[in-house]
VEXVO-682524 format. One record per residue (C-alpha): x, y, z; chain; residue number from 1; residue in three letters. Coordinates in steps of 0.05 Angstrom, whole numbers, plus 32768, in hexadecimal, padded with zeros to 4 digits. Layout:
<rs>
(r (X Y Z) 'A' NUM 'ALA');
...
</rs>
This chain:
<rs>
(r (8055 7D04 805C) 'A' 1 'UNK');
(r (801D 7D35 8077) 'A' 2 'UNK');
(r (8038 7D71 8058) 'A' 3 'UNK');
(r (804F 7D4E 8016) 'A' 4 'UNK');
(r (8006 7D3B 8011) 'A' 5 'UNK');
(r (7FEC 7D7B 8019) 'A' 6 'UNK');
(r (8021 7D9D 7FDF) 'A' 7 'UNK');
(r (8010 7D65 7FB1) 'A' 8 'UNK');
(r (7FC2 7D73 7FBB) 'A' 9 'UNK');
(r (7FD2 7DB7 7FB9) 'A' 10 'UNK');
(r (7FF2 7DAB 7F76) 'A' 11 'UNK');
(r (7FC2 7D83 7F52) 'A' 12 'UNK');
(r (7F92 7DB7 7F31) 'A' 13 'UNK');
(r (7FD0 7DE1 7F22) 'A' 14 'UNK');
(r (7FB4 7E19 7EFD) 'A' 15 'UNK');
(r (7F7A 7E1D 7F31) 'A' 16 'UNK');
(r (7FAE 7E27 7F6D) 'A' 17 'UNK');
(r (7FD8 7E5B 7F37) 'A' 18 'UNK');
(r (7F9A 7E88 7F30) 'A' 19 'UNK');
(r (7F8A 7E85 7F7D) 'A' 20 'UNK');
(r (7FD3 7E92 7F93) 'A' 21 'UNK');
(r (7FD2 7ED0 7F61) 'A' 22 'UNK');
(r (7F8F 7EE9 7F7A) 'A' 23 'UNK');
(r (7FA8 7EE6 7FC2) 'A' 24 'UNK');
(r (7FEF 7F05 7FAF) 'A' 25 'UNK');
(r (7FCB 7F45 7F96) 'A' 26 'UNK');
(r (7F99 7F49 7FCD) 'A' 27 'UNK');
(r (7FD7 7F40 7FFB) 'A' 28 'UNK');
(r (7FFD 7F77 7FE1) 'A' 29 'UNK');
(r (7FC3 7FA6 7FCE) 'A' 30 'UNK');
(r (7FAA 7F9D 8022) 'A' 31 'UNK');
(r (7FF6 7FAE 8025) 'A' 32 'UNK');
(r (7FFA 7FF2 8001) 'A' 33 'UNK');
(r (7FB7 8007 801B) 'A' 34 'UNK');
(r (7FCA 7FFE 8063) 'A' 35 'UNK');
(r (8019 8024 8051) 'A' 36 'UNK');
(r (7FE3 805A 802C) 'A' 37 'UNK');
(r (7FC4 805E 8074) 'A' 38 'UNK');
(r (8002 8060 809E) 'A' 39 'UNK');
(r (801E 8094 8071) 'A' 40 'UNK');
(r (7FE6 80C6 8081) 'A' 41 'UNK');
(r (7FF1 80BD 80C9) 'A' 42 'UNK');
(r (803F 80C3 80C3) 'A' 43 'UNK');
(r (8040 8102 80CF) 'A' 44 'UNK');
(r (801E 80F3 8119) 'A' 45 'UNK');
(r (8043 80BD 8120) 'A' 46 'UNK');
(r (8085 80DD 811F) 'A' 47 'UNK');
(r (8070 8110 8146) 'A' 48 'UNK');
(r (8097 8128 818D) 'A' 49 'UNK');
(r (8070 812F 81D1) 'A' 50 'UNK');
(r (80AE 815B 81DE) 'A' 51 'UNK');
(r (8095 8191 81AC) 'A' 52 'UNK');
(r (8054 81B8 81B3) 'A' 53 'UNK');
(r (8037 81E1 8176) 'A' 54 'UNK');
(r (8011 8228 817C) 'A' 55 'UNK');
(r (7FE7 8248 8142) 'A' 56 'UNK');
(r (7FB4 8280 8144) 'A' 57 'UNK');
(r (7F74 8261 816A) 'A' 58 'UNK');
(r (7F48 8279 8130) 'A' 59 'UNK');
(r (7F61 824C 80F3) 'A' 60 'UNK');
(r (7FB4 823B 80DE) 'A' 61 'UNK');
(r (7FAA 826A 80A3) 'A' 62 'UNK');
(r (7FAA 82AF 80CE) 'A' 63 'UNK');
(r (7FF4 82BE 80E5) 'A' 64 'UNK');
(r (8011 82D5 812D) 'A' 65 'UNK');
(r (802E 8312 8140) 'A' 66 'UNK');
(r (807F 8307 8146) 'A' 67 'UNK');
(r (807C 832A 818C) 'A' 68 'UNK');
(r (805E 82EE 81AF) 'A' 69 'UNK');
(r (80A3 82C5 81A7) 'A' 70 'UNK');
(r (80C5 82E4 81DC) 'A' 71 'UNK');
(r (807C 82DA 8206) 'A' 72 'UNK');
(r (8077 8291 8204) 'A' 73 'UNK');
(r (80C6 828C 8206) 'A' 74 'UNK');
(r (80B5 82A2 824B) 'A' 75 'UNK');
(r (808B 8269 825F) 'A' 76 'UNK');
(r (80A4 823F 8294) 'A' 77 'UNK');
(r (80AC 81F3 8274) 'A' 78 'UNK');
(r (80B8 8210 822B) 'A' 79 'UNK');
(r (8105 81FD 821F) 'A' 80 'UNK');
(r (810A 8218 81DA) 'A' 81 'UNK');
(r (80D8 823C 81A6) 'A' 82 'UNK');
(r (80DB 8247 8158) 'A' 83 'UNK');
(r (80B6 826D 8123) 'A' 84 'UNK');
(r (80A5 8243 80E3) 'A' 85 'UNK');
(r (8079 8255 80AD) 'A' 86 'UNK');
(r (8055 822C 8070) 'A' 87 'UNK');
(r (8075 824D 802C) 'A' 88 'UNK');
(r (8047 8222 7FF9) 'A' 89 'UNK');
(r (8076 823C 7FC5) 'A' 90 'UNK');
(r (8078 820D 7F79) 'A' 91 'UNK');
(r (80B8 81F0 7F5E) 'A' 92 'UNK');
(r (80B2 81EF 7F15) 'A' 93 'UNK');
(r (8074 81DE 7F0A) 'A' 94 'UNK');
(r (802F 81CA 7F37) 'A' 95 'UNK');
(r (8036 8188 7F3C) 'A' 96 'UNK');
(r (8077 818F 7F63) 'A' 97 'UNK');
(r (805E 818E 7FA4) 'A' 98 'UNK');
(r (8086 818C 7FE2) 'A' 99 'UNK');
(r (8087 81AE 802C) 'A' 100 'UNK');
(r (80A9 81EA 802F) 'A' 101 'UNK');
(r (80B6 8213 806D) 'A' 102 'UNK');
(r (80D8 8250 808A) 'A' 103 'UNK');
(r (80FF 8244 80C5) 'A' 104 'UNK');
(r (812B 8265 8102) 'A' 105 'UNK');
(r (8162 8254 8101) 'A' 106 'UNK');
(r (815A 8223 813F) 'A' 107 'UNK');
(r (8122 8203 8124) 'A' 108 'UNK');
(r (8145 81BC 8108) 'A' 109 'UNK');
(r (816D 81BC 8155) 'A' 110 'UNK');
(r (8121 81A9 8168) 'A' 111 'UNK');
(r (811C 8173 813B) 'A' 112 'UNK');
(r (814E 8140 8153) 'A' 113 'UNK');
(r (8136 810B 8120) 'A' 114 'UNK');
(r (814E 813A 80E4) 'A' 115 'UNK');
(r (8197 8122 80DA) 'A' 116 'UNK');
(r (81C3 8157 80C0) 'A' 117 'UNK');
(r (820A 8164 80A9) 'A' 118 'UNK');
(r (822F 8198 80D4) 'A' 119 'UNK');
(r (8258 81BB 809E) 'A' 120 'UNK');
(r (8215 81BD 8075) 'A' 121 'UNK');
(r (81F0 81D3 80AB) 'A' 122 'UNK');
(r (8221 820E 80B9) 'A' 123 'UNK');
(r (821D 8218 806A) 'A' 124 'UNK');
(r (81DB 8226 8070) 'A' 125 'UNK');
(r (81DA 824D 80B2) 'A' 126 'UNK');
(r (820D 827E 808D) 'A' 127 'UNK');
(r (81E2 8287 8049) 'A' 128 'UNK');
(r (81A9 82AF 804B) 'A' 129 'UNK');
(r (8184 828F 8018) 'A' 130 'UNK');
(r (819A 8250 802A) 'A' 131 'UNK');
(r (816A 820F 8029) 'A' 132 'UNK');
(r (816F 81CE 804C) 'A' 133 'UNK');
(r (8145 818F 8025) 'A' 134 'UNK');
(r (8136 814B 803E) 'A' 135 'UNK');
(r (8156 810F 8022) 'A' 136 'UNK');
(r (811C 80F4 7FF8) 'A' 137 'UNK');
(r (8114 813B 7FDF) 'A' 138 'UNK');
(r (8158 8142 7FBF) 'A' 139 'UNK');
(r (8155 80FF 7FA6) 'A' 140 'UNK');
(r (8110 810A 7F81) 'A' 141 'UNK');
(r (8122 8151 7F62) 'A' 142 'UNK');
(r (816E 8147 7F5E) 'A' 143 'UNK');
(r (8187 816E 7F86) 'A' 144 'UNK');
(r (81C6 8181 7FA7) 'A' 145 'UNK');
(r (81ED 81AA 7FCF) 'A' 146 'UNK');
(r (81FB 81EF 7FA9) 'A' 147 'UNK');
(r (81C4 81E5 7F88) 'A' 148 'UNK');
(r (8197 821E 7F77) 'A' 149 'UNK');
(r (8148 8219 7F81) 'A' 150 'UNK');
(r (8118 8249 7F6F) 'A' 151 'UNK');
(r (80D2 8247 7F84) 'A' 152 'UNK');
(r (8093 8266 7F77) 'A' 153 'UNK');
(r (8071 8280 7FA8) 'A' 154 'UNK');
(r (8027 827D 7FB1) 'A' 155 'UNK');
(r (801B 8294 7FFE) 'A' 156 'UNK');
(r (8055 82C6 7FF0) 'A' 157 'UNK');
(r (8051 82DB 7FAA) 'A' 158 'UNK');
(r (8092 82DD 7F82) 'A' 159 'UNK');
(r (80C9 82B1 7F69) 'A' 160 'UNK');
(r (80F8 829D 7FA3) 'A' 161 'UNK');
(r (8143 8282 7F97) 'A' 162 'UNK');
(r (815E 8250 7FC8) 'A' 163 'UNK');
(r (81A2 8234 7FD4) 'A' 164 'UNK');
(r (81A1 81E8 7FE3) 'A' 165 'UNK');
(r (81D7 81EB 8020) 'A' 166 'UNK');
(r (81C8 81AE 804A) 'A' 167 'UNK');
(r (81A3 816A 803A) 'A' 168 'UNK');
(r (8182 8148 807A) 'A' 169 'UNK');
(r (816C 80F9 8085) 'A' 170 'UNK');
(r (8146 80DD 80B6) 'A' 171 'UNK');
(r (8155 80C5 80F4) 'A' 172 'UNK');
(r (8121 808A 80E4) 'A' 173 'UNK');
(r (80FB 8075 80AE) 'A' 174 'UNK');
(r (80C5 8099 80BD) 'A' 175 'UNK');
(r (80E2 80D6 80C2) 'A' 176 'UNK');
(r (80CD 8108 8087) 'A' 177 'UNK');
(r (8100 8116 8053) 'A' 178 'UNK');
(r (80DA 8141 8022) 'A' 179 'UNK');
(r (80D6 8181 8042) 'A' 180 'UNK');
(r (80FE 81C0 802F) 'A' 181 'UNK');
(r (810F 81EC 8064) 'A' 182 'UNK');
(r (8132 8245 805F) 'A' 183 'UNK');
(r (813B 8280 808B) 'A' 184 'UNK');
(r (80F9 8296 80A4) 'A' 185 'UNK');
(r (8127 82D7 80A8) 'A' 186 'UNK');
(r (812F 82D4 8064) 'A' 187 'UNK');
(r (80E8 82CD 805A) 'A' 188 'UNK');
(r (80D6 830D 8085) 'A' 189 'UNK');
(r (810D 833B 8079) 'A' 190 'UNK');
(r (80F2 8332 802A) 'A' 191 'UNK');
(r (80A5 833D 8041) 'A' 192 'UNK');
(r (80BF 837E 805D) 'A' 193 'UNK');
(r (80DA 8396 801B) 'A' 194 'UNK');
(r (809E 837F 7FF3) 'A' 195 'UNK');
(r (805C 8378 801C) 'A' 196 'UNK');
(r (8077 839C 8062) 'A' 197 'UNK');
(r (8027 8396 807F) 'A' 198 'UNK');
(r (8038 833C 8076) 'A' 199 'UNK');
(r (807C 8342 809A) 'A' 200 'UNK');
(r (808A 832D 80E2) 'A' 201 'UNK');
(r (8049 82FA 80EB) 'A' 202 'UNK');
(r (8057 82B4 80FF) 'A' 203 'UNK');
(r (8039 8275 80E4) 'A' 204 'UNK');
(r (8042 8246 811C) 'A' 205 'UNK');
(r (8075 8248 814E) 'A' 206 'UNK');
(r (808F 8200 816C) 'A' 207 'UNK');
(r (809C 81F9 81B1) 'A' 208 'UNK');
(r (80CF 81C8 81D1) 'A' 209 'UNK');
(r (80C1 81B7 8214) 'A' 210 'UNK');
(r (80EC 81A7 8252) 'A' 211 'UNK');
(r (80C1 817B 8268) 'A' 212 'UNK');
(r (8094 8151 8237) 'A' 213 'UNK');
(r (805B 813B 8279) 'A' 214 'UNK');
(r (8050 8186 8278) 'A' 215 'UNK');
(r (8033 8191 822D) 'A' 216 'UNK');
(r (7FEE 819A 824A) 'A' 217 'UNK');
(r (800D 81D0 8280) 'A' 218 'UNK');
(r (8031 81F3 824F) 'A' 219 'UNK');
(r (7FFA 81F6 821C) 'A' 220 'UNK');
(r (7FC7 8217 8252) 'A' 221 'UNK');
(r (7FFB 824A 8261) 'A' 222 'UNK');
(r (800D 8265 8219) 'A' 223 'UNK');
(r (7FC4 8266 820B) 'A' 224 'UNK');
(r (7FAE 828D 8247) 'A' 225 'UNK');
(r (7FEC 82C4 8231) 'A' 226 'UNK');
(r (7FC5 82D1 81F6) 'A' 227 'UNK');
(r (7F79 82C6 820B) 'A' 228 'UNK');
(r (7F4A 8308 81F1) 'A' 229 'UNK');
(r (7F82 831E 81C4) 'A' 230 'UNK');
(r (7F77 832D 8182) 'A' 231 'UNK');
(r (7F9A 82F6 816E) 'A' 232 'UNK');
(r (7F87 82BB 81A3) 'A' 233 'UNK');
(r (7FB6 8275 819F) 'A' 234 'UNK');
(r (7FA2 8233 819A) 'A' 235 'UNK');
(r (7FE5 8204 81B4) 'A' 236 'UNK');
(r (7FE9 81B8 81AE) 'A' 237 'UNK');
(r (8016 817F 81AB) 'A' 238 'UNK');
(r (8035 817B 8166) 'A' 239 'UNK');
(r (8017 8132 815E) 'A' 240 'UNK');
(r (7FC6 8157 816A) 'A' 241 'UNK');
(r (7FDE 818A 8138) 'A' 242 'UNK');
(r (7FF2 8153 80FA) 'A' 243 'UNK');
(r (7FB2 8132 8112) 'A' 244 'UNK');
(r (7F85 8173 8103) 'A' 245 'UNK');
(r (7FA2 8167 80C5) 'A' 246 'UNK');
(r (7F91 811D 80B8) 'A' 247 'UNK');
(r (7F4D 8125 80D5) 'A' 248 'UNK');
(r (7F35 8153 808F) 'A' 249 'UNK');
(r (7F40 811A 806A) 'A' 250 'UNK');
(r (7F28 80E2 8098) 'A' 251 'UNK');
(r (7EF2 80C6 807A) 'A' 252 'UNK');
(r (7F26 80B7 8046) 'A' 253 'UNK');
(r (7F53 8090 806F) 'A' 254 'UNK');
(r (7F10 8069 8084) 'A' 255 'UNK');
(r (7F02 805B 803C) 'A' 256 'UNK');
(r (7F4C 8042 8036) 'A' 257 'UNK');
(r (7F49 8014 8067) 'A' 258 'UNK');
(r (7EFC 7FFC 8059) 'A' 259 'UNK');
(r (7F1D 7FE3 8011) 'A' 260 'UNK');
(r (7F53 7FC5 802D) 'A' 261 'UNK');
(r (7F2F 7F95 8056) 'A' 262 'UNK');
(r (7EFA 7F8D 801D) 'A' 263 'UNK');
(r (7F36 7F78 7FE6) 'A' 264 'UNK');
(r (7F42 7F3D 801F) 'A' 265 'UNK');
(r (7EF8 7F37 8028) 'A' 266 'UNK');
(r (7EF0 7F22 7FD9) 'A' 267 'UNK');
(r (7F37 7EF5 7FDD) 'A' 268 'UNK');
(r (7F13 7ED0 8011) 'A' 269 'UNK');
(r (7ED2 7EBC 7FE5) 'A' 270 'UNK');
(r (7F0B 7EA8 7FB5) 'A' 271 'UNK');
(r (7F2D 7E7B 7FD6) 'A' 272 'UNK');
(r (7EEE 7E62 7FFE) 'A' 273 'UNK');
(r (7ED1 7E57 7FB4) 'A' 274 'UNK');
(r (7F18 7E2F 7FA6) 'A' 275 'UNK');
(r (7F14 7E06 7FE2) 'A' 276 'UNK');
(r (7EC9 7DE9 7FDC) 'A' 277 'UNK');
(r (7EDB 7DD6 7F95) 'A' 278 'UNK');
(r (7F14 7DB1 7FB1) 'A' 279 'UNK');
(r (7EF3 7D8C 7FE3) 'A' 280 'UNK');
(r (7EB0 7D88 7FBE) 'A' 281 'UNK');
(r (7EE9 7D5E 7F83) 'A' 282 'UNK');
(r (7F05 7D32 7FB6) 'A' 283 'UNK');
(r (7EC4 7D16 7FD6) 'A' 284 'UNK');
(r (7ED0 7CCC 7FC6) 'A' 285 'UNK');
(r (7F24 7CDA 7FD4) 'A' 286 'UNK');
(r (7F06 7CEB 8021) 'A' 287 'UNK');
(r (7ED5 7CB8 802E) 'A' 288 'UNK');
(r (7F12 7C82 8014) 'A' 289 'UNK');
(r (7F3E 7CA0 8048) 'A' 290 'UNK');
(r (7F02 7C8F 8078) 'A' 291 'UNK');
(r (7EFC 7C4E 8066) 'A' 292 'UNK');
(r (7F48 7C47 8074) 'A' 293 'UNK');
(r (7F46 7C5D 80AE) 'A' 294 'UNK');
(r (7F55 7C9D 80B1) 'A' 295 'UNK');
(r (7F2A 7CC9 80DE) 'A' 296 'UNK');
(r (7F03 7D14 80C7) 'A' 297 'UNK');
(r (7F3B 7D31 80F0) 'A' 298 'UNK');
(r (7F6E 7D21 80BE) 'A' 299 'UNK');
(r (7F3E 7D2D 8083) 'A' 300 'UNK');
(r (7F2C 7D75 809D) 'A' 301 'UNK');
(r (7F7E 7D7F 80A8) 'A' 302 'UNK');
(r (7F85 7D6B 8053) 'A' 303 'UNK');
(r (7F60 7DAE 8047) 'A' 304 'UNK');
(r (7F74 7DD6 8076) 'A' 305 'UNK');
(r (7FB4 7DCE 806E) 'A' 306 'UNK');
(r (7FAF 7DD3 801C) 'A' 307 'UNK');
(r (7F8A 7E15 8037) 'A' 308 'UNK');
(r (7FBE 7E2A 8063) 'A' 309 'UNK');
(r (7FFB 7E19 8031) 'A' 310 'UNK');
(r (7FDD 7E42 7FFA) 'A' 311 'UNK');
(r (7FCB 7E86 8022) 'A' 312 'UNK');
(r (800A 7E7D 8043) 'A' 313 'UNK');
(r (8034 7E78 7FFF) 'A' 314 'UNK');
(r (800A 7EB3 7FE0) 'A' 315 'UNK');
(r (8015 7ED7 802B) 'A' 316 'UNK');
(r (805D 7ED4 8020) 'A' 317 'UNK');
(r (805E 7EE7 7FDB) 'A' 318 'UNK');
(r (8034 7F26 7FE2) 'A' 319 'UNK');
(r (805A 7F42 8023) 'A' 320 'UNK');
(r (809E 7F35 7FF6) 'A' 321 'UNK');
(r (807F 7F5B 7FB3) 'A' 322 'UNK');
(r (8063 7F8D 7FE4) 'A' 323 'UNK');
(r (80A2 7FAA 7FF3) 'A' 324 'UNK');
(r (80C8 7FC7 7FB2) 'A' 325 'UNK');
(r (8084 7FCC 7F9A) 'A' 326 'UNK');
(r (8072 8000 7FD6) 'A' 327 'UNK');
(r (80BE 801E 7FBF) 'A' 328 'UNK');
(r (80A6 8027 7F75) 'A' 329 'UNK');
(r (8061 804A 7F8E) 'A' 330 'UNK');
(r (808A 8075 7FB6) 'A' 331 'UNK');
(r (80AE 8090 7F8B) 'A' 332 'UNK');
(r (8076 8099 7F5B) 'A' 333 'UNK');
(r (804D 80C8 7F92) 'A' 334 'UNK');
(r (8080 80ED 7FA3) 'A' 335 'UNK');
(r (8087 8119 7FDC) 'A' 336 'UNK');
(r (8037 8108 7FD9) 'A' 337 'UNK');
(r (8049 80D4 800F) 'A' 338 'UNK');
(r (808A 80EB 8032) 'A' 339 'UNK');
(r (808A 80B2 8055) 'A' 340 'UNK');
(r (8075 8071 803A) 'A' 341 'UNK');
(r (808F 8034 8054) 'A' 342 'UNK');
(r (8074 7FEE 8067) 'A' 343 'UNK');
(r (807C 7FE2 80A9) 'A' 344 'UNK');
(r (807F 7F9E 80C9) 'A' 345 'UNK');
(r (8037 7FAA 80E6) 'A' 346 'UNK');
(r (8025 7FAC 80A3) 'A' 347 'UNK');
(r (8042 7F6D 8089) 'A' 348 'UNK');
(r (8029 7F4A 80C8) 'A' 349 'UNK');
(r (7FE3 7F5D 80BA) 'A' 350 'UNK');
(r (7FF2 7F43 8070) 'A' 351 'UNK');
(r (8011 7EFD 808A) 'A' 352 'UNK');
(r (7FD3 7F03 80B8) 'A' 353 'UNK');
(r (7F9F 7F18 808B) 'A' 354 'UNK');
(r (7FB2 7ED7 8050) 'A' 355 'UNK');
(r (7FB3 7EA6 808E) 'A' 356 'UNK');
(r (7F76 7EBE 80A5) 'A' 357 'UNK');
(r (7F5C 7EB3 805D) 'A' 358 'UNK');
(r (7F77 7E72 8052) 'A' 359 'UNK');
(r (7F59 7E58 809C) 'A' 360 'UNK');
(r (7F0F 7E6B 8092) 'A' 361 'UNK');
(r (7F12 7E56 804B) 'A' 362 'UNK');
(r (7F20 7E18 8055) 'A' 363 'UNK');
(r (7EEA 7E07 8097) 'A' 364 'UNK');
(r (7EB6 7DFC 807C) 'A' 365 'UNK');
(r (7EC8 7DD0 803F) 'A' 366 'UNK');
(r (7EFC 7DAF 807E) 'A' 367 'UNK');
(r (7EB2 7D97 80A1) 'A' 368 'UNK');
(r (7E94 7D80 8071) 'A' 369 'UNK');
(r (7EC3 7D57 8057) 'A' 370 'UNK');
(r (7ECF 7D42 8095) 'A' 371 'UNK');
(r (7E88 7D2C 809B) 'A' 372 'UNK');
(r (7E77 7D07 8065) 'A' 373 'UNK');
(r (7E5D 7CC6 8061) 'A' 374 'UNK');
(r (7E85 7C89 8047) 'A' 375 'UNK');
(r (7E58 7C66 8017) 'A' 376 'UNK');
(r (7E38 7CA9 7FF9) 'A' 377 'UNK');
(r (7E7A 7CCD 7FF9) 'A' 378 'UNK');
(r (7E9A 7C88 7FCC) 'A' 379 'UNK');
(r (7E5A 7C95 7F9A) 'A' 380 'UNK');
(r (7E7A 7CE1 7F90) 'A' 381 'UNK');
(r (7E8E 7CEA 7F50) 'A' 382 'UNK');
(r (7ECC 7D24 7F4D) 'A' 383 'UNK');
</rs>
């Protein structure tokens, strides 16, 4: 009887409660997206290894290393395996195309567990030369295929560059990366030799996998002191500190992100706080009946909170369920802008938190005073 109470009330201004449960299903799903926006930036990070350290010249990512200090830092007790990889920043078609693209060893992907691939592909593409191995999402976004042929421009290494799409890779987890393009860092040098000879055998990065993870620190100390006062000093950290130098140039964005997310609940709350006072402030004489039957401020302040409650938790549920294939349809809108954008159920448990949370503060003070009101003056109320 409670609870069909509170959906009648609920009910009876109908187009009031419409226009409230629409406010608080877009403030729902936009706190939604906003907080996916912010997880996406730190995906990268996320889905980082602690089994994999990262070195790059000490002085900034953009001046290359020598290729002779592989075989040094191969050397390093605690470093299992090591792999040169370098950023290509080439253009497929036209500018707007944007995607990661990186030359490779050959035992690069071995490192990178959570990058599924198939084995005939993979030996497809460890025969070809110019082979190129893209991620899921990629492939889907650009249509491509195995036996494909890709052809970039490059920016960083001037020319046009044809690929062969031999292998396609997914992800281990959803949020592994899927929009990368990976090809022969061999292929990349032995060209650079033939064109611009002074730009061949220099290293981006080189990854390290580790034999033992509690040992990044260690190992880090020790390929850095191997190259201290050289002309070309190191800088080595985990891979997760390395996608966070990343996310740190843009982190006053991220703050700003977040800052609007809580302010679009912020405003939903004056909303419904608005809705509920006119409620109560309406049903003055209903209350001070109820009181005069009997019925105690207890029950009166449970009336509206539960109308409250029953409201934010209807628009709750329908903004986490419009937030999803919404999310899917933004996705694939950016891009490989966000390689990784999915809502996670942290998300949609600070959504089903955030409307509760909404629909319980709105509601206390009207709840009070209603539950305060005086008999006789609250019978002389008119609605």
């Amino acid at each position: 009887m409670y609870l069909k109470l509170i959906f009648l009330n609920a009910l009876r201004h109908r187009l009031r409660t419409l226009l409230t449960l629409t406010g608080l299903v877009v403030a729902v799903i936009a706190f939604g997206l906003l907080q996916t926006v912010v997880d996406a930036w730190y995906a990268g990070a996320e889905g980082a290894s602690t089994a994999r350290l990262v070195t790059r010249n000490a002085v900034s990512l953009i001046f290359p290393l020598p290729l002779t200090y592989k075989q040094k830092m191969r050397q390093v007790d605690g470093v299992r395996s090591i792999a040169a990889a370098n950023w290509f920043g080439g253009i497929y078609k036209e500018p707007k195309n944007f995607f990661p693209q990186f030359a490779v060893d050959d035992n690069y992907l071995d490192m990178y567990p959570e990058y599924v691939l198939d084995d005939a592909e993979k030996t497809a593409w460890l025969k070809d030369k110019k082979g190129a191995i893209v991620g899921r999402k990629l492939a889907e976004d650009y249509g491509l295929k195995p036996g494909d042929t890709l052809t970039l421009k490059g920016t960083i290494f001037p020319g046009n560059w044809d690929f062969v799409i031999r292998a396609i890779y997914d992800g281990r987890e959803k949020k592994t990366d899927t929009s990368q393009l990976f090809f022969h860092w061999d292929y990349l040098n032995e060209t650079l030799k033939q064109t611009v000879a002074r730009r061949a055998n220099a290293v981006g990065v080189y990854v390290l996998e580790l034999s033992d993870p509690g040992r990044a620190a260690e190992v880090s100390r020790d390929v850095d002191s191997l190259f201290a006062n050289s002309q070309a000093e190191t800088l080595t950290e985990t891979e997760k500190a390395f996608q966070l130098g990343f996310v740190s140039m843009t982190e006053a964005i991220v703050v700003a992100i977040r800052l609007v997310s809580f302010l679009v609940i912020f405003i939903i709350l004056a909303v419904m706080a608005n809705t509920m006072a006119m409620t109560a402030r309406e049903r003055m004489a209903e209350y001070a009946t109820l009181k005069a039957l009997g019925f105690g401020p207890a029950f009166v302040a449970q009336l509206i909170l539960g109308e409250s409650l029953a409201i934010a938790a209807m628009g709750g549920a329908a903004g986490i369920l419009l937030t999803l294939p919404i999310a899917r349809g933004f996705s694939r809108a950016v891009g490989s802008l966000f390689p990784v954008f999915h809502v996670s159920a942290g998300t949609m448990a600070m959504q089903a938190a955030a409307a509760l949370a909404v629909g319980l503060i709105a509601a206390l003070f009207p709840a009070w005073r209603a539950s305060r009101v005086n008999i006789v003056e609250g019978l002389r109320t008119l609605g």
